[in-house]
N, C-alpha and C positions, 0 to 999 in steps of 0.2 A: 589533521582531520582523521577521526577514526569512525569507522563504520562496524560495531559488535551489536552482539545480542543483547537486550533492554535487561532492566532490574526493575523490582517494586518501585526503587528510588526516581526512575527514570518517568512514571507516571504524572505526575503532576504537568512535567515540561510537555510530555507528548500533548498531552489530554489538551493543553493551551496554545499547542499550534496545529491542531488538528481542527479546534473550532474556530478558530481565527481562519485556518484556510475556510473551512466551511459559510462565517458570514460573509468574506472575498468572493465566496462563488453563488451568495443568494441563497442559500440554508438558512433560515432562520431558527430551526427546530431540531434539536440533535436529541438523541435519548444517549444520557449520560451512564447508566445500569448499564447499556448494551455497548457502551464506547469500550467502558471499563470490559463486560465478561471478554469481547473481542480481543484487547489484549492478554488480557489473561491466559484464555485457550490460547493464542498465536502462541506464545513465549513455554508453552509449557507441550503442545499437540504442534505446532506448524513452525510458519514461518515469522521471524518478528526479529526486527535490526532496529536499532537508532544511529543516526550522523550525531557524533561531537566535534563540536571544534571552539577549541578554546575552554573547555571546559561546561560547555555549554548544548545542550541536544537542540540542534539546527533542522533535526527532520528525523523520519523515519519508515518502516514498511510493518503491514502484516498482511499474513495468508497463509490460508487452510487448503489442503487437497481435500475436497466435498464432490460426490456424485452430484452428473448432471441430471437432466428431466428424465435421460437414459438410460441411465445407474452408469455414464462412463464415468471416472477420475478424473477432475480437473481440479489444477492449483488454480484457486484466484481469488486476487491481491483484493484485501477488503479496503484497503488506504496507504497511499504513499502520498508524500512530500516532504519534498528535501529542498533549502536555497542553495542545495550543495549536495557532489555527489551520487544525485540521483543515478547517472549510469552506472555505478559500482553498486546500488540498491538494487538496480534490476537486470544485473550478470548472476548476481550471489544468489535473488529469487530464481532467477531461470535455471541455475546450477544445482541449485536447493529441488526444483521442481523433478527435476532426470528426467525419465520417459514419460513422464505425465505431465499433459500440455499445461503449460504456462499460459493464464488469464490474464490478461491486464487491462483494465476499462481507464477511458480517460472521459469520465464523467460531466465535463465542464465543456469539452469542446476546445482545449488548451493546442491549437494548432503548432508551437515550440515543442511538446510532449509529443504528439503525433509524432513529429519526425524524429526525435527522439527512439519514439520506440521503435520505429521503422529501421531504424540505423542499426540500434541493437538486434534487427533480426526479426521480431516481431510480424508477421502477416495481421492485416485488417481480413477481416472473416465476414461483420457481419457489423448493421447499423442498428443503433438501440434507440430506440424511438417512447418519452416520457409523455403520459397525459397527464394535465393538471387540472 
């Protein structure tokens, strides 16, 4: 299992389990232009990992430090998932981040991630609440 920075090569497998997670969680609409610039800026301005194992990219992370509504800095994670590894995805972001707080949303309500992150250290701050 190795956890490094992605290549152009590494696109196609991300892009294919990033929208498999997404119909898994009730996405039915992804904008593909905006999947693609996001890794792009990640891998070349931020932060951006893939998990291989086996030869194979099993998951991965990205994220930008972007002012908040406040103009403060904040790192925060535009997408992770890993069926593997994830704790060693979000020591390297937190590590990666330094003194500028680490964002990590768990979008779905994935109560195994919750504690996850909470292990890793992570404080819950605040509830984000979607209208549809």
């Amino acid at each position: 299992m190795v956890v490094r920075t992605p290549t152009d090569k590494d696109y196609p497998a991300l892009r294919r389990i990033g929208f498999k997670f997404l119909r898994e969680n009730g996405v039915e609409q992804y904008d593909e232009t905006l999947f693609r610039r996001y890794f792009a800026r990640c891998v070349s301005h931020g932060f951006a990992r893939v998990v291989e194992h086996d030869g194979k990219i099993v998951g991965g992370m990205f994220a930008l430090i972007l002012p908040n509504t406040w103009g403060k800095l904040m790192a925060l994670d535009l997408w992770c998932y890993s069926t593997r590894e994830t704790p060693k995805l979000l020591k390297e972001y937190k590590k990666w981040a330094g003194d500028v707080p680490a964002v990590v949303t768990n979008s779905f309500g994935n109560e195994r991630f919750d504690r996850l992150i909470e292990r890793l250290g992570f404080k819950k701050t605040s509830t984000v609440y979607v209208g549809e």
